[in-house]
Backbone as CSV, one residue per row, in Angstrom:
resi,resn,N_x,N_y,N_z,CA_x,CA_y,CA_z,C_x,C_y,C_z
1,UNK,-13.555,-11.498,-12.501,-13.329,-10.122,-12.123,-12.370,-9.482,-13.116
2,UNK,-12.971,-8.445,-13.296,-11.743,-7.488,-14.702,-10.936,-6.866,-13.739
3,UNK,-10.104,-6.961,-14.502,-8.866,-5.970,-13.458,-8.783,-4.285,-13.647
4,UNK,-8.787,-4.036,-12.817,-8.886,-2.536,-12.977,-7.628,-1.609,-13.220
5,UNK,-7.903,-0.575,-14.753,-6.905,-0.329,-15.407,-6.469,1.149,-14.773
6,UNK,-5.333,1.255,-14.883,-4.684,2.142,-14.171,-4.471,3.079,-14.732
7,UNK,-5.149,4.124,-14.225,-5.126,6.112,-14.472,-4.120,6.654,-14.335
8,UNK,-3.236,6.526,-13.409,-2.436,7.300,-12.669,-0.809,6.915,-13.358
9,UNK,0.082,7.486,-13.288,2.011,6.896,-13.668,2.303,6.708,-11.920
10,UNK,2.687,5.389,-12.178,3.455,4.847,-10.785,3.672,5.737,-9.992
11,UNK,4.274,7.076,-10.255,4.460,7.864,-9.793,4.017,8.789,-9.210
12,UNK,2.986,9.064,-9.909,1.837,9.575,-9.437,0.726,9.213,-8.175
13,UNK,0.526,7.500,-8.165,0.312,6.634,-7.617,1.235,6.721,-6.175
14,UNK,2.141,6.888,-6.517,3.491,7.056,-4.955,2.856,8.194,-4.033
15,UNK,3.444,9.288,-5.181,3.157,10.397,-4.559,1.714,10.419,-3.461
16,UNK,0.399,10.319,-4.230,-0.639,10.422,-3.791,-0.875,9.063,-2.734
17,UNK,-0.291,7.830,-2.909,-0.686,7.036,-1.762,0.429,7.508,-0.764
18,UNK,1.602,7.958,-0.896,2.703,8.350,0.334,2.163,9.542,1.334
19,UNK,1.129,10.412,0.596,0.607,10.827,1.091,-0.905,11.113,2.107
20,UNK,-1.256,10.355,1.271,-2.782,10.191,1.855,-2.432,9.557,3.178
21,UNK,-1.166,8.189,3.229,-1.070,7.486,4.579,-0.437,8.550,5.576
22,UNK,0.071,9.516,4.742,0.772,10.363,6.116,-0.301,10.865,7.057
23,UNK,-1.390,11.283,6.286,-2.405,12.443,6.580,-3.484,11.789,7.098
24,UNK,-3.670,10.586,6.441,-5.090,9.770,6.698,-4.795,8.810,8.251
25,UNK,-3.975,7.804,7.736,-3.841,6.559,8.416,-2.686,6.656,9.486
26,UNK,-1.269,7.126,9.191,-0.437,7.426,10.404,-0.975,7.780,11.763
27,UNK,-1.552,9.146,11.356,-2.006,9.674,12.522,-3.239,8.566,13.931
28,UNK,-3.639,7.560,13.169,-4.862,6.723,13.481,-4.065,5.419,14.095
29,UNK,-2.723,5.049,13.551,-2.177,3.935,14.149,-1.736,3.652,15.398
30,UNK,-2.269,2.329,15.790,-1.549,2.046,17.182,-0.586,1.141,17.549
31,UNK,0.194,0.671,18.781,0.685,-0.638,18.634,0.037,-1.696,17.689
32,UNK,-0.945,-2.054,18.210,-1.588,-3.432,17.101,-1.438,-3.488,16.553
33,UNK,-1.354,-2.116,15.019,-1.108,-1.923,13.877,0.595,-1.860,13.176
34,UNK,1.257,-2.330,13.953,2.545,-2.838,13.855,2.577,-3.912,12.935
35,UNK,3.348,-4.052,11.762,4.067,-4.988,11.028,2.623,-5.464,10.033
36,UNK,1.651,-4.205,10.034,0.699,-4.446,9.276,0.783,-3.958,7.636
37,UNK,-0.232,-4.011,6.585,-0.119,-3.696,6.087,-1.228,-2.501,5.215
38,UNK,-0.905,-1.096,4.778,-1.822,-0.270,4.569,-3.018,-0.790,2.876
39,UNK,-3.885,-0.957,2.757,-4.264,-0.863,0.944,-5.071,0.756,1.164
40,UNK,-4.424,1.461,0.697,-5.363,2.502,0.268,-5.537,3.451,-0.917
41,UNK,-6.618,3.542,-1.508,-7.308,4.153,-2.618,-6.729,5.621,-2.777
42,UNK,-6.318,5.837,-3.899,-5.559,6.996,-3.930,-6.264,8.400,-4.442
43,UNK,-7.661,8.143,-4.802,-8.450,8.602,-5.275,-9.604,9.101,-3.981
44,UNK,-10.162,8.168,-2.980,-11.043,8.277,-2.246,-10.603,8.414,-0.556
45,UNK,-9.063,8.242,-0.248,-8.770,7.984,0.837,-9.432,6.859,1.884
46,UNK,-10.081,5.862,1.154,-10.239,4.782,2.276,-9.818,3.933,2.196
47,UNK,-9.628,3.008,3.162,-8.024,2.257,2.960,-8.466,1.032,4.037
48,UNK,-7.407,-0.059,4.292,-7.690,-1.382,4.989,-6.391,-1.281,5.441
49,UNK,-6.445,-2.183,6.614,-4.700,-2.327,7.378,-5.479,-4.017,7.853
50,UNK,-4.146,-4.740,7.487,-4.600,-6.197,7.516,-2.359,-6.691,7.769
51,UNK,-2.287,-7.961,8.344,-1.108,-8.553,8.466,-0.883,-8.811,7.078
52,UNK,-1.997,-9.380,6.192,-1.916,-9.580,4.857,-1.976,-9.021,3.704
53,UNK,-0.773,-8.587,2.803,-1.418,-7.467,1.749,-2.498,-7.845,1.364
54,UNK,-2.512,-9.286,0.958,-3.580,-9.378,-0.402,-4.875,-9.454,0.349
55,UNK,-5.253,-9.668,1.658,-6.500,-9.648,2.260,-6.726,-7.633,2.710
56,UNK,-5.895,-7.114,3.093,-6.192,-5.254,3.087,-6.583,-5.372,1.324
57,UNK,-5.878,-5.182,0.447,-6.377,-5.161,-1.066,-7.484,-5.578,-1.557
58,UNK,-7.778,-7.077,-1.000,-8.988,-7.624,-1.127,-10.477,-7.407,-0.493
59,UNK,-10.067,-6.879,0.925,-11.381,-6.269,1.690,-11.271,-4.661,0.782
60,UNK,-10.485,-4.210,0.471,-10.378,-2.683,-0.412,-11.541,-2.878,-1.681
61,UNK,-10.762,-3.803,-2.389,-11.592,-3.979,-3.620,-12.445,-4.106,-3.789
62,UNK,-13.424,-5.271,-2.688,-14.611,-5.097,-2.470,-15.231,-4.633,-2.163
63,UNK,-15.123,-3.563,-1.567,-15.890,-2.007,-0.963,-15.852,-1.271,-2.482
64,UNK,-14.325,-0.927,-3.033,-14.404,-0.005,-3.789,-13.663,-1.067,-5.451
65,UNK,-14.686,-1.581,-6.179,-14.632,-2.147,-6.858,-13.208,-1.427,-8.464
66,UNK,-13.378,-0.061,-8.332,-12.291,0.326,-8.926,-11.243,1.369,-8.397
67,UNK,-10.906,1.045,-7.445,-9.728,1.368,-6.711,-8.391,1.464,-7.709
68,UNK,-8.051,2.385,-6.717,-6.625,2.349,-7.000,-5.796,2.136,-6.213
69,UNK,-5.480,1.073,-5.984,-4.642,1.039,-4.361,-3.438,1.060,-4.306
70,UNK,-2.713,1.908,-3.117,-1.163,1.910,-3.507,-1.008,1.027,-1.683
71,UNK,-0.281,0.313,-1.828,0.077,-0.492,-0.734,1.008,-0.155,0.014
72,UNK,1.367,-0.363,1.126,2.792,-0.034,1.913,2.506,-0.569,3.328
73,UNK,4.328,-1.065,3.822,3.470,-1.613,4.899,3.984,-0.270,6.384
74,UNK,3.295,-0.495,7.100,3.244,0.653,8.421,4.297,0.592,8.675
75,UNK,5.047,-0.937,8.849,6.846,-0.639,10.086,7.558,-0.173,9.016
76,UNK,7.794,-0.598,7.994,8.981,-0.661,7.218,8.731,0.421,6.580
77,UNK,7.804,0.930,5.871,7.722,2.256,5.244,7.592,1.551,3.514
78,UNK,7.756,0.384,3.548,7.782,-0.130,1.862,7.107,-1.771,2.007
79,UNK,7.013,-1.752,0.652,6.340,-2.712,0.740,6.708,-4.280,0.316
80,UNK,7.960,-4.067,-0.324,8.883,-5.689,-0.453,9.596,-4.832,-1.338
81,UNK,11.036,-5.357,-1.037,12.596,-5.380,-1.244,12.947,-6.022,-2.167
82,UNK,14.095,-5.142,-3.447,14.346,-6.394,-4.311,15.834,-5.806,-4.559
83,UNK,16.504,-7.170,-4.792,17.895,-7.268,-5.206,18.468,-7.677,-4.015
84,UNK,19.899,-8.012,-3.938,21.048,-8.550,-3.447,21.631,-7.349,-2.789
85,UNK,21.782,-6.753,-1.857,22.136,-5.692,-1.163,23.899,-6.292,-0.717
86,UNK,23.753,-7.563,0.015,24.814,-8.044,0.410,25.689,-9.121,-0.663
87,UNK,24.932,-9.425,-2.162,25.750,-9.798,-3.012,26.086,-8.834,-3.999
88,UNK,26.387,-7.707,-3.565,26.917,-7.087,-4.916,28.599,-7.241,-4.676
89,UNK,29.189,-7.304,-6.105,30.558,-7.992,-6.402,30.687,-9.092,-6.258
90,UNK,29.880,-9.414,-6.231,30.425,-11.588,-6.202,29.536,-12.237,-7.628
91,UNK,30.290,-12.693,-7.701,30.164,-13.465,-9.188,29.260,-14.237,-9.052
Protein backbone atom coordinates (compact mmCIF):
# COMPACT_ATOMS: atom_id res chain seq x y z
CA UNK A 1 0.00 0.00 0.00
CA UNK A 2 1.47 3.60 -0.98
CA UNK A 3 0.97 5.97 1.53
CA UNK A 4 -0.99 8.74 0.81
CA UNK A 5 0.72 12.14 0.35
CA UNK A 6 -0.48 14.99 2.07
CA UNK A 7 -2.25 18.20 0.43
CA UNK A 8 -3.11 20.06 3.20
CA UNK A 9 -0.32 22.11 6.20
CA UNK A 10 -1.07 20.39 9.53
CA UNK A 11 -2.83 23.18 10.01
CA UNK A 12 -4.96 23.27 7.70
CA UNK A 13 -5.67 19.62 8.38
CA UNK A 14 -6.67 20.87 12.23
CA UNK A 15 -8.65 23.42 11.25
CA UNK A 16 -10.82 21.43 8.73
CA UNK A 17 -10.88 18.07 10.80
CA UNK A 18 -11.76 20.31 14.24
CA UNK A 19 -14.35 21.20 12.35
CA UNK A 20 -16.04 18.85 10.33
CA UNK A 21 -16.25 16.74 13.96
CA UNK A 22 -18.03 19.68 15.45
CA UNK A 23 -20.65 19.79 12.66
CA UNK A 24 -20.61 16.21 11.40
CA UNK A 25 -19.98 13.70 14.25
CA UNK A 26 -20.56 15.60 17.77
CA UNK A 27 -23.90 16.22 17.11
CA UNK A 28 -24.47 12.13 16.28
CA UNK A 29 -22.62 10.92 19.52
CA UNK A 30 -23.89 8.90 22.26
CA UNK A 31 -22.89 7.37 25.57
CA UNK A 32 -21.33 4.29 23.73
CA UNK A 33 -19.28 6.57 21.85
CA UNK A 34 -17.35 7.56 24.93
CA UNK A 35 -13.51 7.17 25.12
CA UNK A 36 -13.76 6.42 21.37
CA UNK A 37 -11.92 7.42 18.72
CA UNK A 38 -12.99 9.85 15.57
CA UNK A 39 -10.85 9.04 11.79
CA UNK A 40 -12.31 11.50 9.61
CA UNK A 41 -11.59 12.65 6.00
CA UNK A 42 -11.14 16.20 5.81
CA UNK A 43 -12.00 16.48 2.36
CA UNK A 44 -15.30 14.23 2.15
CA UNK A 45 -16.67 14.34 5.74
CA UNK A 46 -16.94 10.59 6.32
CA UNK A 47 -15.41 9.37 9.14
CA UNK A 48 -15.21 5.98 11.58
CA UNK A 49 -15.44 6.05 15.51
CA UNK A 50 -13.73 2.81 16.76
CA UNK A 51 -11.97 2.28 20.67
CA UNK A 52 -8.98 1.89 18.29
CA UNK A 53 -7.30 4.66 16.32
CA UNK A 54 -5.61 2.52 13.97
CA UNK A 55 -8.77 0.24 13.29
CA UNK A 56 -11.32 3.89 12.76
CA UNK A 57 -8.16 4.88 10.24
CA UNK A 58 -8.05 1.56 8.88
CA UNK A 59 -11.87 0.87 8.23
CA UNK A 60 -11.45 4.88 6.81
CA UNK A 61 -8.82 3.97 4.42
CA UNK A 62 -10.45 1.30 3.05
CA UNK A 63 -13.58 2.92 2.03
CA UNK A 64 -11.66 6.00 1.02
CA UNK A 65 -8.35 4.82 -0.29
CA UNK A 66 -6.89 8.53 -0.34
CA UNK A 67 -8.07 10.12 2.60
CA UNK A 68 -7.03 12.51 4.56
CA UNK A 69 -7.70 11.73 7.96
CA UNK A 70 -7.35 13.94 10.90
CA UNK A 71 -7.93 11.85 14.10
CA UNK A 72 -9.12 12.91 17.57
CA UNK A 73 -10.47 11.19 20.24
CA UNK A 74 -14.38 12.14 21.41
CA UNK A 75 -13.63 12.40 25.51
CA UNK A 76 -10.49 14.10 25.55
CA UNK A 77 -10.78 16.42 22.63
CA UNK A 78 -6.99 15.25 21.44
CA UNK A 79 -5.51 12.65 20.42
CA UNK A 80 -2.17 11.66 22.55
CA UNK A 81 -0.17 13.90 24.90
CA UNK A 82 3.43 14.62 24.80
CA UNK A 83 5.99 15.82 27.29
CA UNK A 84 6.48 15.84 31.09
CA UNK A 85 3.81 18.22 32.42
CA UNK A 86 4.74 17.15 36.05
CA UNK A 87 8.63 16.95 35.33
CA UNK A 88 9.36 20.25 34.39
CA UNK A 89 12.44 21.61 36.63
CA UNK A 90 13.88 18.46 37.66
CA UNK A 91 16.99 17.47 36.30
Amino acid sequence: MTPTQRRYSKEEIARRGDALVARKVRPNLTAADEDKFVAIDIETGEYELDRSEMKAAGRLRKRLPDSQIWLVHVTLGYLHRFGGQGLRGQP
